[in-house]
MMTF fields as JSON, N, C-alpha, C and O atoms, coordinates in Angstrom:
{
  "mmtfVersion": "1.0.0",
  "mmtfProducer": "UNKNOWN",
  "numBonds": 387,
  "numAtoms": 388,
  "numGroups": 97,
  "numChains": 1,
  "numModels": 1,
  "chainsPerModel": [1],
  "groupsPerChain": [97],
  "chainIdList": ["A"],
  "bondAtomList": [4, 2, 8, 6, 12, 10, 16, 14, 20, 18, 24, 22, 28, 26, 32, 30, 36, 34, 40, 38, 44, 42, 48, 46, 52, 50, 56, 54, 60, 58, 64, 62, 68, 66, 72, 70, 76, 74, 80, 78, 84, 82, 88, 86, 92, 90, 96, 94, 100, 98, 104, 102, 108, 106, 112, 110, 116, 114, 120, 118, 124, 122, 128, 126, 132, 130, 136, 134, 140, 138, 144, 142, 148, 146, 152, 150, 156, 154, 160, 158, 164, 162, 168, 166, 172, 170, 176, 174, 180, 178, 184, 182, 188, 186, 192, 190, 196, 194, 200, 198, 204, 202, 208, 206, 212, 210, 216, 214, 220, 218, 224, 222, 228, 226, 232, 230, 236, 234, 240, 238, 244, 242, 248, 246, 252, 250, 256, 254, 260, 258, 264, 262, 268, 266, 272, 270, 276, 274, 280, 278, 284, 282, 288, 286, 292, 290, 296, 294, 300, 298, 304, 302, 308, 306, 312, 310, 316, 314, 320, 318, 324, 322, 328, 326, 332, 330, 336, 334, 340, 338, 344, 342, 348, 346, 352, 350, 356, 354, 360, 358, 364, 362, 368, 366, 372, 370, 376, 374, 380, 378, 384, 382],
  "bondOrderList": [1, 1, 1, 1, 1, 1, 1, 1, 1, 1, 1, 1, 1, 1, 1, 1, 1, 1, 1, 1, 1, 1, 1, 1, 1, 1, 1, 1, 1, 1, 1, 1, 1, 1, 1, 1, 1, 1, 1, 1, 1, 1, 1, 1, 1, 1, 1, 1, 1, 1, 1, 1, 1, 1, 1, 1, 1, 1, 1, 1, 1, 1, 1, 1, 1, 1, 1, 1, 1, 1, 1, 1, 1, 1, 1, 1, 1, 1, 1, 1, 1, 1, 1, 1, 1, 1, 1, 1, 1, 1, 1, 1, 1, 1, 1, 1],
  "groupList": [{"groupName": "UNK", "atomNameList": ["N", "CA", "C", "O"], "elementList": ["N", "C", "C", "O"], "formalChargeList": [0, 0, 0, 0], "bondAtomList": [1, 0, 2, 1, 3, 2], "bondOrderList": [1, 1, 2], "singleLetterCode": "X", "chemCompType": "L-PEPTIDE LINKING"}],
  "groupTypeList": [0, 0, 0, 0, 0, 0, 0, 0, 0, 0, 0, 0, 0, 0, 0, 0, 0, 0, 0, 0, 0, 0, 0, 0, 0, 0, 0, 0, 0, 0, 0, 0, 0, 0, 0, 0, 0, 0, 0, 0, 0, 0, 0, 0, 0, 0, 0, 0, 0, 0, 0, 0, 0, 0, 0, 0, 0, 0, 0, 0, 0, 0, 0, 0, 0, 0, 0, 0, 0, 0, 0, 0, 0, 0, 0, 0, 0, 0, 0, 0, 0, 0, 0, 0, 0, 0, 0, 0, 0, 0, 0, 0, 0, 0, 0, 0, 0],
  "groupIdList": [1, 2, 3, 4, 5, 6, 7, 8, 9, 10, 11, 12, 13, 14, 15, 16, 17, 18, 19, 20, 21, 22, 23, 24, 25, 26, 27, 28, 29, 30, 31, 32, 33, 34, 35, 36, 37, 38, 39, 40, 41, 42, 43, 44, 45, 46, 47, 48, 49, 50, 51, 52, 53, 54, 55, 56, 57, 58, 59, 60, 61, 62, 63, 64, 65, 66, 67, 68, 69, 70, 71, 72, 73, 74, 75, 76, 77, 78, 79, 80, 81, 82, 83, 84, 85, 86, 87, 88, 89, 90, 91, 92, 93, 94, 95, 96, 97],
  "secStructList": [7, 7, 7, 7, 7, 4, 4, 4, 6, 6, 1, 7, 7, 3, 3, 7, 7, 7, 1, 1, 7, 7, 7, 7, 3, 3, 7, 7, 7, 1, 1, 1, 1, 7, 7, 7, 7, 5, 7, 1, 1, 7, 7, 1, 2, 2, 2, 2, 2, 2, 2, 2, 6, 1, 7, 7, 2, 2, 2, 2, 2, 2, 2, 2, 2, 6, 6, 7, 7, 7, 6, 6, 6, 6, 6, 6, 6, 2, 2, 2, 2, 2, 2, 2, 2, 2, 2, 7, 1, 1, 7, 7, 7, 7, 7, 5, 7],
  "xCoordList": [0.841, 0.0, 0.886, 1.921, 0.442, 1.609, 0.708, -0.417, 0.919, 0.434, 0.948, 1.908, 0.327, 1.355, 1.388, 0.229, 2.349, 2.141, 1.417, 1.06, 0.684, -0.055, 0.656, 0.42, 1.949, 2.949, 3.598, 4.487, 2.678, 3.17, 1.991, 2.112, 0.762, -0.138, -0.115, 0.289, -0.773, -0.327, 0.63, 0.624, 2.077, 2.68, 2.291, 1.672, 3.104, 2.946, 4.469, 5.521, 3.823, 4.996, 5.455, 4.668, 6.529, 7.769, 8.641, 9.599, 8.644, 10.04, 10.866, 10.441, 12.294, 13.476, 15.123, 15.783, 15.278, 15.951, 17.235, 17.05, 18.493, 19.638, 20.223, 19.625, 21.365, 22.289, 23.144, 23.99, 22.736, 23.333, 22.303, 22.592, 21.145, 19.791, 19.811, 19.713, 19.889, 19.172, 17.686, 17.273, 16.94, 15.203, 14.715, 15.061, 14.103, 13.978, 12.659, 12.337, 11.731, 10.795, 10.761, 10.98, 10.404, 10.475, 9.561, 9.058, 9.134, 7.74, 7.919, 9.089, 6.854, 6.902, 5.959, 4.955, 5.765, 4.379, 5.319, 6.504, 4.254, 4.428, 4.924, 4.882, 5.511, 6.081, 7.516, 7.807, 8.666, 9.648, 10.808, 10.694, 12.165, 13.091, 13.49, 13.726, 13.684, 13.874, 14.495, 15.515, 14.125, 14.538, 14.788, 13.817, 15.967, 16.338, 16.305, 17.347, 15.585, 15.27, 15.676, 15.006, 17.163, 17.379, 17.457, 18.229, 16.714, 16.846, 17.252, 16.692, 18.422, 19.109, 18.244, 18.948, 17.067, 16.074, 15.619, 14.45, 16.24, 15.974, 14.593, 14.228, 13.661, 12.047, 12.016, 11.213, 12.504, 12.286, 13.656, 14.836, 13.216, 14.249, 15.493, 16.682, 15.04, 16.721, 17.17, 18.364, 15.876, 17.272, 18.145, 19.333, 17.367, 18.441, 19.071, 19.933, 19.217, 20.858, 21.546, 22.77, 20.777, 21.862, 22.372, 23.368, 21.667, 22.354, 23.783, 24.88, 23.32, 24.146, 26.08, 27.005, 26.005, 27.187, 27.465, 28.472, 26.758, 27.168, 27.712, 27.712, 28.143, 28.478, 27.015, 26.023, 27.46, 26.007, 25.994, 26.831, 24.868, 24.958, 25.479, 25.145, 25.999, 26.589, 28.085, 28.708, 28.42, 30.204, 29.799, 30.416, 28.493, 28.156, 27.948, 28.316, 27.404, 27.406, 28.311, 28.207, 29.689, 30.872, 31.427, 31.669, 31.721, 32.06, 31.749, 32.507, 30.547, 29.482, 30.52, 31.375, 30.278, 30.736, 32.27, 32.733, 33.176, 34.529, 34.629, 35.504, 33.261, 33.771, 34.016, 34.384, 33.968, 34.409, 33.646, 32.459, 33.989, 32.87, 32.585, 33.398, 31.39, 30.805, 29.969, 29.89, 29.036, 28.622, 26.985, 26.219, 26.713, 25.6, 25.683, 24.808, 27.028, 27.354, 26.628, 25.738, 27.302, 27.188, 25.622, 25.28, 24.686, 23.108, 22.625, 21.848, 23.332, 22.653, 23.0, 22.784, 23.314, 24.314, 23.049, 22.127, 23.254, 22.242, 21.149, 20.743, 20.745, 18.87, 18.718, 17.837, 19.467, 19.959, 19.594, 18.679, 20.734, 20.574, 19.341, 18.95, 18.538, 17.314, 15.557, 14.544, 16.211, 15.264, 15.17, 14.105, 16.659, 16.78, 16.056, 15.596, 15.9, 15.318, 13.61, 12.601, 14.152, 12.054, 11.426, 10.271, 12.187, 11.528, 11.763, 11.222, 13.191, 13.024, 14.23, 14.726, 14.527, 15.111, 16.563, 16.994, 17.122, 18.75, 19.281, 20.339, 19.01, 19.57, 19.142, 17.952, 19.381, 18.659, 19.289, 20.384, 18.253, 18.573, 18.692, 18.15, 19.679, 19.49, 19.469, 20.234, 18.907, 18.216, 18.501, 17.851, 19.202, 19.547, 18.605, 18.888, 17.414, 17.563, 17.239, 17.454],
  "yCoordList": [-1.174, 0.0, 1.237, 1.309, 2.156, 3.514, 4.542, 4.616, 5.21, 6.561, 7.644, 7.756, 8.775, 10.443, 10.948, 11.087, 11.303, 12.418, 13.173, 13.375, 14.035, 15.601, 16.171, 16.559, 16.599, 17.698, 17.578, 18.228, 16.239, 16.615, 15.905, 15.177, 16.788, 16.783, 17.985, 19.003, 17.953, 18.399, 18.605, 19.448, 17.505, 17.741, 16.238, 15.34, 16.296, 15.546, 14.134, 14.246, 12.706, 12.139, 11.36, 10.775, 11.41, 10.434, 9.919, 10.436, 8.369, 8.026, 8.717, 9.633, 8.642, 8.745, 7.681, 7.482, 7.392, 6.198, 6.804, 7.771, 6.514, 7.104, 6.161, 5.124, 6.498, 5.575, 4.399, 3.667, 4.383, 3.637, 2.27, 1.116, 2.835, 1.939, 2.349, 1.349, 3.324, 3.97, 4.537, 5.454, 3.574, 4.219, 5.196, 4.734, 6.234, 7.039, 7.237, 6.957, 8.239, 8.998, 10.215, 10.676, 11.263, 12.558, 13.354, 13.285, 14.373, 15.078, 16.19, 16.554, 16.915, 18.084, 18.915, 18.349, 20.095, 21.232, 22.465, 22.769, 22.991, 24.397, 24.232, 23.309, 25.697, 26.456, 26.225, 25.956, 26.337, 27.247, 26.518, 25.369, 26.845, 26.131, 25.048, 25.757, 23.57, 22.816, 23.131, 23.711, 22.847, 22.875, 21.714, 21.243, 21.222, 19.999, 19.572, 19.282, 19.578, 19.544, 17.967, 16.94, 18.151, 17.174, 16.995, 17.741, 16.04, 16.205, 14.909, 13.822, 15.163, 14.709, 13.449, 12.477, 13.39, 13.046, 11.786, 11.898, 10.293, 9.321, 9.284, 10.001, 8.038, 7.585, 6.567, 6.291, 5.716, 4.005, 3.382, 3.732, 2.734, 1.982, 1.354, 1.594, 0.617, 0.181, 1.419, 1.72, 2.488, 3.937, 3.97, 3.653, 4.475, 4.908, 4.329, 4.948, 2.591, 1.846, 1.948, 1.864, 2.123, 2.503, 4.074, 4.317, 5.013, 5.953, 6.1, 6.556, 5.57, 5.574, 5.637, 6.343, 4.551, 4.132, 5.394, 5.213, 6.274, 7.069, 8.545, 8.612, 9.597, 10.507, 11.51, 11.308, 12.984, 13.427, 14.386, 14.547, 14.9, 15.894, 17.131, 17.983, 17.532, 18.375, 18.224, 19.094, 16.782, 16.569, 16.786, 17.593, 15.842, 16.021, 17.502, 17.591, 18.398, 20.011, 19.866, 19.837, 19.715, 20.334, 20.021, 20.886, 18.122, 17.982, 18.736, 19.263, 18.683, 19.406, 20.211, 20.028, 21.469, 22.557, 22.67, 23.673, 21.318, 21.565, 20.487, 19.621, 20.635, 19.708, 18.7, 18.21, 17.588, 16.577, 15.608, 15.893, 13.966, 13.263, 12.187, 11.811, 11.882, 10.779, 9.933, 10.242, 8.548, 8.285, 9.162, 8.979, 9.732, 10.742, 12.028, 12.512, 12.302, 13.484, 13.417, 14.161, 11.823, 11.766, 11.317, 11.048, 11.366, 10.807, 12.612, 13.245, 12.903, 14.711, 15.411, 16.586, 14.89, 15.699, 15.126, 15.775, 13.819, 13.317, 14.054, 15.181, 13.279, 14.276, 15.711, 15.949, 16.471, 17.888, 18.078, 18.644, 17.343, 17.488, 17.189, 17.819, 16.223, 15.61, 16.729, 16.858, 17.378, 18.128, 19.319, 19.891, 19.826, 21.053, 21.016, 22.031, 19.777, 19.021, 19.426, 19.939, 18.838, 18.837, 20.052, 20.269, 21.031, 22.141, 23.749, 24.8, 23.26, 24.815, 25.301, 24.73, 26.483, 28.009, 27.661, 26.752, 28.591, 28.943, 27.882, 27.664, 27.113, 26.349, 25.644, 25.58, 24.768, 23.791, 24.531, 25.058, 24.645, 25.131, 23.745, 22.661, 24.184, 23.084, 23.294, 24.145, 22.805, 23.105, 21.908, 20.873, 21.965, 21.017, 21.24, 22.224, 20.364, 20.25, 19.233, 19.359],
  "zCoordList": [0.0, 0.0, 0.0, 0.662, -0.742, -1.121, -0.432, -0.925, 0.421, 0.655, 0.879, 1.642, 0.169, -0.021, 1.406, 1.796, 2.414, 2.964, 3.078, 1.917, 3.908, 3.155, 2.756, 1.612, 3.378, 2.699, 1.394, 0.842, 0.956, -0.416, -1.86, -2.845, -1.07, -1.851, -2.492, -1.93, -4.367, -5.174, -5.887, -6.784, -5.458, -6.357, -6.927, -6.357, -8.785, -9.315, -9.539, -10.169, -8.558, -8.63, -9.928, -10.672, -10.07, -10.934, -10.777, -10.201, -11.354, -11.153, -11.577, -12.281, -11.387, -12.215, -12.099, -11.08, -12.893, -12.978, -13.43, -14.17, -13.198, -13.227, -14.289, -14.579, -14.866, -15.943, -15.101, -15.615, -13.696, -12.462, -12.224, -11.91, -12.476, -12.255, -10.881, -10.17, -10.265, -9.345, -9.52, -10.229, -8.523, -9.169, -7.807, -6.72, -7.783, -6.911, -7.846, -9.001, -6.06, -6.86, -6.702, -5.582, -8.069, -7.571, -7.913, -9.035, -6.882, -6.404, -7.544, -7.657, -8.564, -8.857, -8.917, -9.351, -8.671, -8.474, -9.069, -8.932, -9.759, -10.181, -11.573, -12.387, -11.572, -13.117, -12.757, -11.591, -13.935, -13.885, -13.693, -14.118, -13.076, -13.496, -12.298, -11.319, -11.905, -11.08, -10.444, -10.816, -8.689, -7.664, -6.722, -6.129, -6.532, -6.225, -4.505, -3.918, -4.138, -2.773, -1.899, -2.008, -0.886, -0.648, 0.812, 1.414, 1.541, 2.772, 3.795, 3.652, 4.982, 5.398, 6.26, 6.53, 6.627, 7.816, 7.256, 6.884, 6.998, 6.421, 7.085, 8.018, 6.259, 6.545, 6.698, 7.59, 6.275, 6.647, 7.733, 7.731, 8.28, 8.959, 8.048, 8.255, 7.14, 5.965, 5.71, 5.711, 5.392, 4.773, 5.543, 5.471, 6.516, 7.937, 8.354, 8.978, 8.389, 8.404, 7.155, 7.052, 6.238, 5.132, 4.919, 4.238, 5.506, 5.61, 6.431, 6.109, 7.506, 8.9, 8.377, 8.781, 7.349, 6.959, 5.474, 4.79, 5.21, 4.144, 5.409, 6.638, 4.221, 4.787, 4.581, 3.881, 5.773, 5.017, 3.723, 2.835, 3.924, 2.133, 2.592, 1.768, 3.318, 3.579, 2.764, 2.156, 2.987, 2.322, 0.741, 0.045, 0.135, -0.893, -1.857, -3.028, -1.223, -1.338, -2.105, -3.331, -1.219, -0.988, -2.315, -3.157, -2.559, -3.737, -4.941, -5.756, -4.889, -6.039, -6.417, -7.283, -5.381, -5.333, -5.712, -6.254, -5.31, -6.362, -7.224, -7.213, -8.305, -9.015, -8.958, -10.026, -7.493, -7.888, -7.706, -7.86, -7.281, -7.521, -6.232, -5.387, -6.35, -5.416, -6.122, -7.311, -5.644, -6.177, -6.097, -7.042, -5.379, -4.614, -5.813, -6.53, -5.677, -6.75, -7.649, -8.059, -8.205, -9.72, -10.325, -11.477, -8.806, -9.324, -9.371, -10.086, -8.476, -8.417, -9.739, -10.037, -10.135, -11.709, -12.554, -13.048, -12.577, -13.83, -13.174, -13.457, -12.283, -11.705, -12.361, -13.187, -12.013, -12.408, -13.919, -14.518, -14.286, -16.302, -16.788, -17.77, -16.222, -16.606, -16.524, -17.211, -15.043, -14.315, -15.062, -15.291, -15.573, -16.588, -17.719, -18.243, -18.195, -19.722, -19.562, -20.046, -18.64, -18.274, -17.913, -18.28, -17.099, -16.763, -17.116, -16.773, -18.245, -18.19, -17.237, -16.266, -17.801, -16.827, -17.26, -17.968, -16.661, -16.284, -15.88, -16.472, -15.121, -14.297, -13.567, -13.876, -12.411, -11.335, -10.506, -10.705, -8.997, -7.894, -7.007, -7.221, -5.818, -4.826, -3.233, -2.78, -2.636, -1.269, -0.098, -0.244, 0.768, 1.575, 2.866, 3.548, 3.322, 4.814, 5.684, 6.89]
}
C-alpha cells in the first residue's frame, strides 16, 4: 500500500531512474526552473541503516561545489541534467535540509 504524505499533496509524482539503475521517486508542483530539494532526515528503517554508513549531504554540497565526484554526486548531476530538460530556466537550484 503507497500513501502520499499531506505535505506533499499536489505535487505531481515520478520516477526517475539514473544511468546507475538507481530508481527514486520525484515530487513536482508548479512552473519554472527545477529545484532539487534534498533532505538529510531518512524515513524508513533500511534507509536509515543505510544511511548511517554514508556521509552526510553536507560533504556532498561540498564535492558538487569543487567539481568533484561521489557516487551521490554523480546521481545529483544526472537528476539535475534531466530536471533542466524537463523544466526549463537557467539552471537547477538546490536546497539542503
Amino acid at each position: 500500500m503507497s500513501v502520499t504524505p499531506f505535505a506533499l499533496e499536489g505535487f505531481e509524482m515520478k520516477p526517475f531512474t539514473s544511468s546507475s539503475g538507481r530508481r527514486r521517486n520525484i515530487y513536482r508542483s508548479g512552473a519554472g526552473p527545477a529545484v532539487v530539494v534534498i533532505h538529510e532526515m531518512p524515513v524508513t528503517l533500511p534507509y536509515v541503516l543505510s544511511s548511517l554508513a554514508r556521509a552526510c549531504v553536507n560533504r556532498e554540497f561540498t564535492l558538487l561545489a569543487l567539481n568533484k565526484t561521489s557516487p551521490i554526486v554523480d546521481y545529483l548531476r544526472e537528476l539535475a541534467a534531466h530536471e533542466h530538460h524537463e523544466c526549463g530556466g537557467p539552471g537547477v537550484g538546490a536546497l539542503d535540509f
